[in-house]
C-alpha positions as CSV (number, residue, x, y, z in Angstrom):
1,X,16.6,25.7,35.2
2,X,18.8,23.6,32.7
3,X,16.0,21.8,31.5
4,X,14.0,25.0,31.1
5,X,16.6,26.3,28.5
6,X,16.8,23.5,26.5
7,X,13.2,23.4,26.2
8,X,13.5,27.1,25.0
9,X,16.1,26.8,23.1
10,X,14.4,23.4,21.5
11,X,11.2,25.5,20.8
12,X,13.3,28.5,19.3
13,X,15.2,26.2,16.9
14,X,11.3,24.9,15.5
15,X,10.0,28.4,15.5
16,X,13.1,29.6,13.3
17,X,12.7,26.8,10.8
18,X,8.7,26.9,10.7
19,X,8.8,30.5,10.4
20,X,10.5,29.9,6.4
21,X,7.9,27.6,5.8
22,X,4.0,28.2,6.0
23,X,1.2,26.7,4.8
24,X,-2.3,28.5,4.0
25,X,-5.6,25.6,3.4
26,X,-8.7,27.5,2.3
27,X,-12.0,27.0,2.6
28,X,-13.2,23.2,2.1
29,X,-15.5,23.2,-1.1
30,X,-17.4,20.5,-3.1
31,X,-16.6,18.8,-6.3
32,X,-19.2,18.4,-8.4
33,X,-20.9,14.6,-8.7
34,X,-19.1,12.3,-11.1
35,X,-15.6,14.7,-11.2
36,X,-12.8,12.9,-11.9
37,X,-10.3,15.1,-10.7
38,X,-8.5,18.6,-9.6
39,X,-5.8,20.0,-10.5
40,X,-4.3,23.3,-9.8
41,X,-3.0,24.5,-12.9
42,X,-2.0,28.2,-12.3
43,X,-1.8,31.1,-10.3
44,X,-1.5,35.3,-11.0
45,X,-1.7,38.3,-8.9
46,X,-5.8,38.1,-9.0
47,X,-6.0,34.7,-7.4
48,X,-5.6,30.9,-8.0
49,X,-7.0,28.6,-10.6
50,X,-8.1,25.1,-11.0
51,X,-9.1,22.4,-13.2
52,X,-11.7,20.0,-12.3
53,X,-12.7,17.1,-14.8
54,X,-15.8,15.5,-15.0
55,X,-17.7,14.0,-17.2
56,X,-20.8,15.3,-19.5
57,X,-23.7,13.9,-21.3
58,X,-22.9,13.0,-24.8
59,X,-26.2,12.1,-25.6
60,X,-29.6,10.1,-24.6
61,X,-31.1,7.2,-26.2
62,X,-34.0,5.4,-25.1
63,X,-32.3,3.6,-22.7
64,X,-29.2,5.0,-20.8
65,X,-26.6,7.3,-22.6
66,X,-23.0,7.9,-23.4
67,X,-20.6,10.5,-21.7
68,X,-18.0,12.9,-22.9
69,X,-15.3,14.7,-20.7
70,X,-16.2,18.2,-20.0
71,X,-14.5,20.4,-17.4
72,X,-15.1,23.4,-14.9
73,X,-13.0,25.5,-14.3
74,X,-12.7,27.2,-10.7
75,X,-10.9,30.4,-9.4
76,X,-10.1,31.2,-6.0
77,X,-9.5,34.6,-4.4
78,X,-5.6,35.1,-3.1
79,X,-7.4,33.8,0.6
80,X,-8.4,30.6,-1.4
81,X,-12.2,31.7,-1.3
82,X,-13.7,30.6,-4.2
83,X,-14.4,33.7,-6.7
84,X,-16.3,31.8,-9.8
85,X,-16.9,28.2,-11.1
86,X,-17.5,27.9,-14.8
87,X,-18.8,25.1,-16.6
88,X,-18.1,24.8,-19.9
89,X,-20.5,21.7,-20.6
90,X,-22.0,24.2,-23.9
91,X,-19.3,25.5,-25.1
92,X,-17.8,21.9,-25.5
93,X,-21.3,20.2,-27.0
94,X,-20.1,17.5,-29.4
95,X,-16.6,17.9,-28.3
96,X,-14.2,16.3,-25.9
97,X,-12.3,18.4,-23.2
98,X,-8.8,17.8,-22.9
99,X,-7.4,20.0,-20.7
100,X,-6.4,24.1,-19.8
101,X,-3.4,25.3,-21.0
102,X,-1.4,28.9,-19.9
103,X,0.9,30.6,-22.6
104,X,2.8,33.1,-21.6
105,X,-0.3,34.4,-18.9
106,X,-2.9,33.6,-21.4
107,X,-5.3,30.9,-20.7
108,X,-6.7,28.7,-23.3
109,X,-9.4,25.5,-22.9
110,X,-8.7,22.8,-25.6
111,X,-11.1,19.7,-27.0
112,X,-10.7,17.5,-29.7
113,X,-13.5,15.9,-32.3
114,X,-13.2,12.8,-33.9
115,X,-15.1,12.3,-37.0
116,X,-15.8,8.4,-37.5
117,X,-16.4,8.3,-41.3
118,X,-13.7,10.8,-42.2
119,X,-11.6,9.2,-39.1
120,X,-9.9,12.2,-38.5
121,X,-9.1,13.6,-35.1
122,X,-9.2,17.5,-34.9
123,X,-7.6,19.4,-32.0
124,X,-9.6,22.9,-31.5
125,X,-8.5,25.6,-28.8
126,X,-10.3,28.4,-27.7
127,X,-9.0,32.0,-24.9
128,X,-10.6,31.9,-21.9
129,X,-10.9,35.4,-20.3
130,X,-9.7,34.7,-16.3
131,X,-11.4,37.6,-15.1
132,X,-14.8,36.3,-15.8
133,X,-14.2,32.8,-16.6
134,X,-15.8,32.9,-20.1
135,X,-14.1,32.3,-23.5
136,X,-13.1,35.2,-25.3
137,X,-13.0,34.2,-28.4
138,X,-14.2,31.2,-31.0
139,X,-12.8,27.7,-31.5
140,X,-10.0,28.0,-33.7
141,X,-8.4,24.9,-35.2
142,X,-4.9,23.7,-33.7
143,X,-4.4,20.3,-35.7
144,X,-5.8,17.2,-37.2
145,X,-4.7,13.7,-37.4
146,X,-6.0,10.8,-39.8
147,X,-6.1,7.4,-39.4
148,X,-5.1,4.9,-42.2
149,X,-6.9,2.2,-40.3
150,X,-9.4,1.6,-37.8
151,X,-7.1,0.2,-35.0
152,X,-4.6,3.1,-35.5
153,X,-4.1,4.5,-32.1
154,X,-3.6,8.5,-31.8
155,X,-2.2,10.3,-28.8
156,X,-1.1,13.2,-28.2
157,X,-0.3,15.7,-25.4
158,X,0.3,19.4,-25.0
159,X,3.5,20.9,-23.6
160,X,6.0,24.1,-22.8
161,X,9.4,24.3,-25.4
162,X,12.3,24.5,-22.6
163,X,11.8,28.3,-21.7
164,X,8.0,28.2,-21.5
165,X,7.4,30.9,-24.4
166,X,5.4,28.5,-26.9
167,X,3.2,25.5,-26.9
168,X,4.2,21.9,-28.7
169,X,2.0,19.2,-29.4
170,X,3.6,15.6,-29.7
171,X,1.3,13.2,-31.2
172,X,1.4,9.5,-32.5
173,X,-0.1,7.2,-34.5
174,X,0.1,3.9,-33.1
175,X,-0.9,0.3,-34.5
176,X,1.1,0.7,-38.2
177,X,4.0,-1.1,-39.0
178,X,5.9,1.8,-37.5
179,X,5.0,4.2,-34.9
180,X,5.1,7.8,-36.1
181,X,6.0,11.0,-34.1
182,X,5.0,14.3,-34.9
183,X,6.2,17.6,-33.2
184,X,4.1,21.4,-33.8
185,X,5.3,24.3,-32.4
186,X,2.7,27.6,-32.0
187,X,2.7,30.9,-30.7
188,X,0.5,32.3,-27.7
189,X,-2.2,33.4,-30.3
190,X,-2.0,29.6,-31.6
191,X,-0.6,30.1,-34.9
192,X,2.1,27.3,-35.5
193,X,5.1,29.2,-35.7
194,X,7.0,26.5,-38.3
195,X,5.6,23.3,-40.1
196,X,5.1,20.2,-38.6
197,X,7.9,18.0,-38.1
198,X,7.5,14.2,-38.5
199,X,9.8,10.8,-37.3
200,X,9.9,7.5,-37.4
201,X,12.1,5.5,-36.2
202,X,12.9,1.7,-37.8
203,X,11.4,0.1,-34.3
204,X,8.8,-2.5,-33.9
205,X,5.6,-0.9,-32.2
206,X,5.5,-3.8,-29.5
207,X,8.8,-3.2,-28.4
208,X,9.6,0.7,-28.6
209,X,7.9,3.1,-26.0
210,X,8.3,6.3,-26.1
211,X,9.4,8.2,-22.5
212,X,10.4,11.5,-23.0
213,X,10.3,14.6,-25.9
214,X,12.6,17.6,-25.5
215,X,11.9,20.6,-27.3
216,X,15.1,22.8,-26.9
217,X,15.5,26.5,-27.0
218,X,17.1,25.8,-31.0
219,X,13.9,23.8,-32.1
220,X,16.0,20.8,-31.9
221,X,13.7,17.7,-30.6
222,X,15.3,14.6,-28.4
223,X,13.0,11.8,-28.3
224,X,13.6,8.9,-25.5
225,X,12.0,6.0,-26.0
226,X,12.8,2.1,-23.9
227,X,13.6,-0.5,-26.1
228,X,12.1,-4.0,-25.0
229,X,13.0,-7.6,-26.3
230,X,11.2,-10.8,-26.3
231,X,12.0,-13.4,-23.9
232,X,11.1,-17.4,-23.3
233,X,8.6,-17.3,-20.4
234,X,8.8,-20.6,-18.4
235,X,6.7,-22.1,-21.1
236,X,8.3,-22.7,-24.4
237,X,5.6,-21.0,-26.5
238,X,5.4,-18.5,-23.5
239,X,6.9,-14.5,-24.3
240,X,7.4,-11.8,-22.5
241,X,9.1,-8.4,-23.5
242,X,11.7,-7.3,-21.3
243,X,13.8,-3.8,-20.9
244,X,16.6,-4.1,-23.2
245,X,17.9,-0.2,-23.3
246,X,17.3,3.5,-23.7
247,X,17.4,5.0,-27.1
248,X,18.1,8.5,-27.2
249,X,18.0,10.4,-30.9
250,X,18.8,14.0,-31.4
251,X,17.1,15.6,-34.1
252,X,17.2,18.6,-36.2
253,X,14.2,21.2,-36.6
254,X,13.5,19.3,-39.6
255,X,12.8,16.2,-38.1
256,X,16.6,14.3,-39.7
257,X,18.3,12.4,-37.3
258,X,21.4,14.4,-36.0
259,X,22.6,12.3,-33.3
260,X,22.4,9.2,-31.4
261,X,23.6,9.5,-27.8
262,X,25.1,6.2,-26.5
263,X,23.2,4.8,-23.8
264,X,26.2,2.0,-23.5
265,X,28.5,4.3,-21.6
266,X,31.9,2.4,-20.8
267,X,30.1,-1.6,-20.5
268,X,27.5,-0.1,-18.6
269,X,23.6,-0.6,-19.7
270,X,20.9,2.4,-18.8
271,X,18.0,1.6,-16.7
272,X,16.2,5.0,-15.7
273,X,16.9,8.5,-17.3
274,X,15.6,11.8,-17.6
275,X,16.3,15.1,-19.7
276,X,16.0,19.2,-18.9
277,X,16.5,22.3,-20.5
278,X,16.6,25.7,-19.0
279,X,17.3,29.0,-20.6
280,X,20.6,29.7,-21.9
281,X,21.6,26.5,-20.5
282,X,22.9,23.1,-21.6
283,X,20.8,19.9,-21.9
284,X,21.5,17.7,-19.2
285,X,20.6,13.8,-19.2
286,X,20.9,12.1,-15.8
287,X,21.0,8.1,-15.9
288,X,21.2,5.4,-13.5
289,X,23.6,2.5,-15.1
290,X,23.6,-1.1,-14.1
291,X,27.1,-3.1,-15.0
292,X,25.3,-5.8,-16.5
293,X,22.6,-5.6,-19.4
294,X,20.2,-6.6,-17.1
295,X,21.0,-6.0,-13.7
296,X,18.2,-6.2,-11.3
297,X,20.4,-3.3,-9.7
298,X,22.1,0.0,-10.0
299,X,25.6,0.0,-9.7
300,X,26.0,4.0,-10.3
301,X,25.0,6.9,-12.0
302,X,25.8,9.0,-14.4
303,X,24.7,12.8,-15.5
304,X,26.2,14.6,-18.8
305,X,25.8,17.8,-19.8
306,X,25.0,18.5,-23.7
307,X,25.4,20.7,-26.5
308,X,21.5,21.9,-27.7
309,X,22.9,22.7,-31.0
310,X,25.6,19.9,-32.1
311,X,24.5,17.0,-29.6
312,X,27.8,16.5,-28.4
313,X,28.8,15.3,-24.7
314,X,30.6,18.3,-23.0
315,X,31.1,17.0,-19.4
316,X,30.2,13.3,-18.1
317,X,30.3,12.6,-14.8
318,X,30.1,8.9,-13.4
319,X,29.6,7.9,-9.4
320,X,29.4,4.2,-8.7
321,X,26.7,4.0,-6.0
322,X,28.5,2.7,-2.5
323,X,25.6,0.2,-1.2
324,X,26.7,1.0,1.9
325,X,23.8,3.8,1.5
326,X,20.7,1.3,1.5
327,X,18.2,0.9,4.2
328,X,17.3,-1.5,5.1
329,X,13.2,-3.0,4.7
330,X,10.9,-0.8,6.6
331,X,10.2,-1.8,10.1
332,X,6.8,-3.8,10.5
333,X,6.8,-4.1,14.2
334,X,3.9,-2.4,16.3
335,X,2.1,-1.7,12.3
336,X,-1.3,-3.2,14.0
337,X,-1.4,-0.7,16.6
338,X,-0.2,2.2,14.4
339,X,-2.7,1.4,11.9
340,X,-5.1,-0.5,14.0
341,X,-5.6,-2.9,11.1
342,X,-8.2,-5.5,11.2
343,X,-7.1,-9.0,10.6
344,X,-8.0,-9.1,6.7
345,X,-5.8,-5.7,6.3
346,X,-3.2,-7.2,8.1
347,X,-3.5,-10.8,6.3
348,X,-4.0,-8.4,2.8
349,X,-0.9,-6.5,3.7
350,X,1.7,-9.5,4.8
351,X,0.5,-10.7,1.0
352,X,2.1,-7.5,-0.7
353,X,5.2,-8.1,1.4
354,X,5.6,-10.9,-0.4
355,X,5.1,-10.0,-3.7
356,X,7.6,-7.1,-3.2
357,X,10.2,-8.4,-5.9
358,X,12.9,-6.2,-5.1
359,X,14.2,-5.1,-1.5
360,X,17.3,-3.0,-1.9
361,X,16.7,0.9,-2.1
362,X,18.8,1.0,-5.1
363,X,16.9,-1.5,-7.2
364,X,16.0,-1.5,-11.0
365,X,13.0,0.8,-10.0
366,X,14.7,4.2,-9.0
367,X,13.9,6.8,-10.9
368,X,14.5,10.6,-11.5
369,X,12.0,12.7,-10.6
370,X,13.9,16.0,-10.4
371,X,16.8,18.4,-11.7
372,X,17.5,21.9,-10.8
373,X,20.2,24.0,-11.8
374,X,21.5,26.5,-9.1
375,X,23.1,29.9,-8.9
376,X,26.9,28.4,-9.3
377,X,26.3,26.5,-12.6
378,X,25.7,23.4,-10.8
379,X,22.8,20.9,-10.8
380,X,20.7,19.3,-8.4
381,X,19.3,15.7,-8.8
382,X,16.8,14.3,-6.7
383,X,15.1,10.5,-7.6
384,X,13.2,8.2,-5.7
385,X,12.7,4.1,-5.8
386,X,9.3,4.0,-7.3
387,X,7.8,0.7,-8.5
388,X,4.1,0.3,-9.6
389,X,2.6,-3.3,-10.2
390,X,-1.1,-4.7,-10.5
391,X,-1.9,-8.1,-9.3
392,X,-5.4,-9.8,-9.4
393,X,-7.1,-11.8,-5.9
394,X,-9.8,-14.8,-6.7
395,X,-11.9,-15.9,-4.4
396,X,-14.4,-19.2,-4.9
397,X,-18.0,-19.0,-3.1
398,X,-19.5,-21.9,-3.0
399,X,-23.5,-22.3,-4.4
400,X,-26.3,-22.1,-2.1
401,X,-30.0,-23.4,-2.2
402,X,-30.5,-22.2,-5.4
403,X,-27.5,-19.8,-5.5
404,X,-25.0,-21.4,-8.0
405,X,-21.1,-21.3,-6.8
406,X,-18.9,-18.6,-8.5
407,X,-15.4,-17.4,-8.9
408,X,-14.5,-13.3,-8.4
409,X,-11.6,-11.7,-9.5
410,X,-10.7,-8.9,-8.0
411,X,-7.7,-6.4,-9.3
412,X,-5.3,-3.7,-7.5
413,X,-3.0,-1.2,-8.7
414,X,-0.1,-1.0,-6.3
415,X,2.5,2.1,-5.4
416,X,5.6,1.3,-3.9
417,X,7.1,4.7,-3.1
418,X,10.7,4.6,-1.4
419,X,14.1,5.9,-0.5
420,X,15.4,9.3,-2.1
421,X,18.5,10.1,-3.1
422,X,19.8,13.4,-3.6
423,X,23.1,14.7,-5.0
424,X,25.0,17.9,-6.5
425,X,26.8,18.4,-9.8
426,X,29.6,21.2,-9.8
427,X,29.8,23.0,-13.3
428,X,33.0,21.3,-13.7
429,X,30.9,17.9,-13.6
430,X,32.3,16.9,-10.6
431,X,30.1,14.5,-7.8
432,X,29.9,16.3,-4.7
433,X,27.9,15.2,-1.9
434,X,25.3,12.3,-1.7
435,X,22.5,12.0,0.6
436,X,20.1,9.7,1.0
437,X,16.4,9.7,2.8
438,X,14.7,6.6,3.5
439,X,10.9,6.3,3.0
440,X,8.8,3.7,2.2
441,X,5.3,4.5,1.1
442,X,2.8,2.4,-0.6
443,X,-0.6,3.2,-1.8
444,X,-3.1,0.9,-3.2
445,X,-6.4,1.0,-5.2
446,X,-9.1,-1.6,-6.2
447,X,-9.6,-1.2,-10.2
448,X,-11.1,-3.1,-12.5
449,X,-8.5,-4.0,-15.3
450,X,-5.0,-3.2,-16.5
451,X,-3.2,-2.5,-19.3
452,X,0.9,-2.0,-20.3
453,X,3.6,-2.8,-18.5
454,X,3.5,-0.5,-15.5
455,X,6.0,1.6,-16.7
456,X,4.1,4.7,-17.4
457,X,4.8,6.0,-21.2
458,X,4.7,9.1,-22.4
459,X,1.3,9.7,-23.2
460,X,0.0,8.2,-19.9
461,X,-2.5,11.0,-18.8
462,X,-2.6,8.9,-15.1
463,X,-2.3,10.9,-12.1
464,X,-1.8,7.8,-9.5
465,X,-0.6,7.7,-6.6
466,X,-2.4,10.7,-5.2
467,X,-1.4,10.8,-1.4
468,X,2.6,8.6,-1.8
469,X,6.0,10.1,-3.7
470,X,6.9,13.6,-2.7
471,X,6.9,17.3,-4.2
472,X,9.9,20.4,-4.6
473,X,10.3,23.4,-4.2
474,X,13.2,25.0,-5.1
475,X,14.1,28.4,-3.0
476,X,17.9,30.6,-3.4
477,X,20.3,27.9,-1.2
478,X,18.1,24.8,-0.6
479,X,15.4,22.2,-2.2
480,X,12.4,22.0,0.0
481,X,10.7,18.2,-0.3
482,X,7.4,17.9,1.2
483,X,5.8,14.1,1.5
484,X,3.5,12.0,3.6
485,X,4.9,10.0,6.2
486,X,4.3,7.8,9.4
487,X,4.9,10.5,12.6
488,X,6.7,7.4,14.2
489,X,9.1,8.7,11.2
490,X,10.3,12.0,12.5
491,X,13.9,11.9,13.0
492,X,14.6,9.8,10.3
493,X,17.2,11.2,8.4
494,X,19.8,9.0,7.6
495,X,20.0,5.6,6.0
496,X,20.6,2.5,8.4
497,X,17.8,4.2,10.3
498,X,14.7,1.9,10.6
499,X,11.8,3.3,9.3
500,X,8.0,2.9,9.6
501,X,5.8,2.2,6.7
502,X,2.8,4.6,5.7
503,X,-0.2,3.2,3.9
504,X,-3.5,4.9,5.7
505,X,-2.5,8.6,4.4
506,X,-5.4,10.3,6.5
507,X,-3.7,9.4,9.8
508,X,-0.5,10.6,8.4
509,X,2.3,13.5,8.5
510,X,3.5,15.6,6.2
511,X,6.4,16.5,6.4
512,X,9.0,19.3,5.3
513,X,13.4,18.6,4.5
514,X,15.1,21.0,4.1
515,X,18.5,20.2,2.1
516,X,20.9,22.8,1.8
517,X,22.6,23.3,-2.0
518,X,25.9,24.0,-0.7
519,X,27.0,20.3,1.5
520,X,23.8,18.5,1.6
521,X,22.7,18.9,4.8
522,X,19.1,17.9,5.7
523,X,16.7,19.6,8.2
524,X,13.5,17.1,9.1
525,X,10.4,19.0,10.1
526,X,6.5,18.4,10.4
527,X,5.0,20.8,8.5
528,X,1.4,19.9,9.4
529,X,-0.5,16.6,10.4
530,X,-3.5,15.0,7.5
531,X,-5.4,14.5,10.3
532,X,-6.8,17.9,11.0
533,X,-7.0,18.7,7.4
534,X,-8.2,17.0,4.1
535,X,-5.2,14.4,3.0
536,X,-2.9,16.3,1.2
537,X,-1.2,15.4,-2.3
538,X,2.0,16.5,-2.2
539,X,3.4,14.7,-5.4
540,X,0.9,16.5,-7.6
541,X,1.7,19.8,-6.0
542,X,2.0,23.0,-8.7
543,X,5.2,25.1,-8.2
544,X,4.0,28.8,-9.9
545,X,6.5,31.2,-9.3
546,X,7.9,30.7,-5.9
547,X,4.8,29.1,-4.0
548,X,3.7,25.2,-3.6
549,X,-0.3,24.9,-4.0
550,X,-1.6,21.5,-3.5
551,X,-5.0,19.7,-3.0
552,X,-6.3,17.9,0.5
553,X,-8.8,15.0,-0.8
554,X,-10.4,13.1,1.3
555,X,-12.8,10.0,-0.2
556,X,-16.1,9.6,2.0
557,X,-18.1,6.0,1.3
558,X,-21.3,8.3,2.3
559,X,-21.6,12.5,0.7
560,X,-19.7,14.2,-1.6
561,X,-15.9,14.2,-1.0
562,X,-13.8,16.6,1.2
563,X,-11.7,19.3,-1.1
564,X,-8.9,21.8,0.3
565,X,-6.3,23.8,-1.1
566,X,-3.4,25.2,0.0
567,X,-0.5,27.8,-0.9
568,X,3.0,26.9,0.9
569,X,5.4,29.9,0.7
570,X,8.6,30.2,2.1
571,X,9.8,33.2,3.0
């Protein structure tokens, strides 16, 4: 009889917590051939829609051709039924698609046309009418850029100011003697609402990379860019650029320099950072500091809140992180059976164990991922040990008969995904609790080159890794993080606690924590298994209004891939 009520009371206690959580998957559907990817990129009262990238023919010559992006974009019904697909392969003839865009509820599909002789690069935008998945209107001009010379680089990328009422574009022109920034501002009719601003800053190209724009409330732009020096490899004649600092510039809506925040805050050097506005609310810049310039760790963290207008500090608060908190490595034991690796898996996978350059959970690599502000003027910062790094296998055949021998290279992009840590600001700047989930994820794909140094920039349109990290939800009095993780991993909550690795996603869990604003606590739930459903991608998951959609993926070697998506709501 005793037993029999704790059973009940067990099963009561995992009704009452899946019963604020629920997750809706909709009918599987097919990407067309040669997509790229899928996206869910917003949702009204009407239903749910998506962007799906592919590529186009350009045009043919007598043998073969060349390719343009193009894009479809798909609506589902509010029961994830899919209402309309609409390629826009004519409308964007002799353009290349760049991506949808929602202002203020109206929907907009952009391309850009670069003009070799004139080497100009023009951004057009066009309304799309979401009803019928047509555009409503012509291409209208947004912007041009111009090359001085043929190796100038030009990126750009479209974005929200701080309260989501107007668009930006941030472009550069990379490859002169000094990069160049400039910031546009337009309406939801795109008409630029003030000139274009342009900076520079006095940086060589090599050694400044550009992180992060803000564009505040005020028009007021903060640029944060990582500063890199050159080092003596092992070789004398051997360099290498290293992470120096942050550089953080406040400027006005003119585009002069009004500020330089100090990213050497009492002796101690900046490593990772990250800045957010919300209406009628301060900036707020949360760092992780190492004591020494180049500290392979963090020794604490800081977060200050800032004046939009003057760029002063008003509050700064500083926590040294107690290592006391780290995990330690993920448990390998029983990984054969879990897995059921075959011996070149396991071989492959005791090799990336040792290229691991960094074991602690509050390494170098921990970065911000997330700030909220909550209903009593406090903030909420979440940030995970993430680490990407690309490494390169050769293998020697030798000939036969009258097969010569032969080297081949082959390359992998690898995604450590680790630990979080979580933690609450009160309005007064004060450090209130600290928690800390351990995690270790890793995700890795074959490629065929690489490029940078692994730190993503700005202007990095990558999506990777697609199954590993984590995605938020914030609801009235508690973050919800959803992630993929081993099932052996259920009651892992704490730090200290070993933990199982996950790298096969489709056998995986995902599951749900619930951490309450207020002290911190953590509820650990499995929200649904990968294996029933196609793998889901929590990380790139789109919060619209106060619903999670994400996209299940699953790759198959034979047919067209496996596509899913789902709405999680809680109630």
């Amino acid at each position: 009889m005793k037993w029999n009520l704790l059973m009940a009371a067990a099963l009561l206690s995992l009704s009452t917590f899946s019963q604020k959580s629920k997750i809706t998957w909709g009918d599987e559907f097919r990407l067309r051939r040669g997509s790229t990817d899928l996206e869910v990129i917003y949702a009204d009262k009407s239903g749910v829609y998506l962007q799906e990238g592919h590529l186009a023919v350009r045009s043919y010559f007598v043998i073969g051709g060349t390719t343009r992006a193009s894009a479809t974009l798909v609506k589902l019904d509010k029961n994830l039924t899919e209402l309309y697909r609409s390629d826009f392969n004519r409308e964007l003839k002799g353009k290349e698609f760049v991506q949808f865009f929602v202002v203020q509820d109206r929907m907009f599909v952009f391309a850009s046309d670069y003009e070799k002789r004139e080497k100009t690069l023009t951004i057009f935008g066009a309304e799309v009418n979401k009803n019928s998945g047509e555009l409503s209107g012509d291409w209208i001009m947004i912007t041009s850029f111009q090359k001085e010379e043929k190796k100038d680089d030009i990126n750009f990328k479209l974005a929200l100011n701080a309260d989501s009422s107007k668009m930006v574009v941030i472009s550069s022109i990379e490859g002169r003697e000094k990069n160049e920034y400039t910031i546009q501002e337009f309406d939801k009719t795109l008409k630029p609402t003030a000139k274009p601003v342009t900076i520079t800053n006095e940086f060589d190209p090599k050694t400044f990379q550009l992180e992060d724009v803000l564009y505040t409330l005020n028009k007021k732009k903060i640029l944060v860019g990582r500063i890199y020096e050159y080092q003596e490899g092992k070789k004398k004649k051997d360099k290498f650029l290293d992470f120096a600092n942050y550089n953080i510039r406040l400027y006005d809506e003119k585009g002069k320099q009004q500020k330089e925040i100090n990213t050497n805050v009492n002796g101690r050097w900046l490593n990772s950072t990250k800045l957010v506005q919300e209406k009628n609310n301060d900036v707020v810049l949360a760092a992780f500091f190492s004591n020494q310039r180049r500290g392979k760790t963090i020794d604490g963290m800081l977060v200050q809140r800032i004046n939009p207008v003057s760029g002063e500090v008003i509050t700064t608060s500083e926590k040294q992180i107690n290592h006391s908190l780290l995990t330690g490595d993920p448990d390998p034991s029983d990984e054969e059976s879990d897995e059921k690796e075959s011996r070149a898996e396991r071989k492959e996978r005791e090799r990336l164990d040792k290229i691991i350059d960094e074991g602690d959970a509050f390494s170098k690599y921990m970065r911000f991922q997330n700030i909220f502000y909550t209903n009593d003027d406090g903030l909420i910062v979440v940030a995970e040990k993430y680490h990407h790094y690309i490494y390169t296998l050769r293998s020697y055949a030798s000939g036969t008969g009258t097969s010569p021998a032969r080297w081949t290279s082959t390359t992998y992009s690898v995604y450590e995904c680790g630990d979080l840590l979580m933690c609450k600001i009160d309005k007064a700047g004060n450090i209130g609790w600290m928690r800390v989930l351990p995690k270790a994820q890793r995700e890795v794909i074959q490629i065929g080159y690489s490029t940078g140094f692994g730190f993503p920039g700005y202007f990095d349109p990558s999506n990777r890794p697609f199954y590993a990290g984590f995605g938020t939800l914030q609801t009235n009095n508690a973050i919800q993080i959803l992630f993929n993780d081993n099932p052996r991993n259920a009651t892992v909550t704490q730090p200290g606690q070993k933990i199982k690795s996950v790298r096969h996603f489709g056998k995986s869990d995902c599951f749900i924590i619930k951490v309450d604003v207020a002290d911190g606590k953590a509820e650990r739930r499995m929200f649904f298994t990968n294996a029933d459903v196609p793998t889901s991608m929590p990380r790139l998951g789109s919060v619209i209004g106060e619903d999670m959609y994400i996209i299940g993926k699953d790759d198959r070697m034979f047919g067209k891939s496996k596509i899913a998506v789902a709405k999680v709501t809680m109630n």
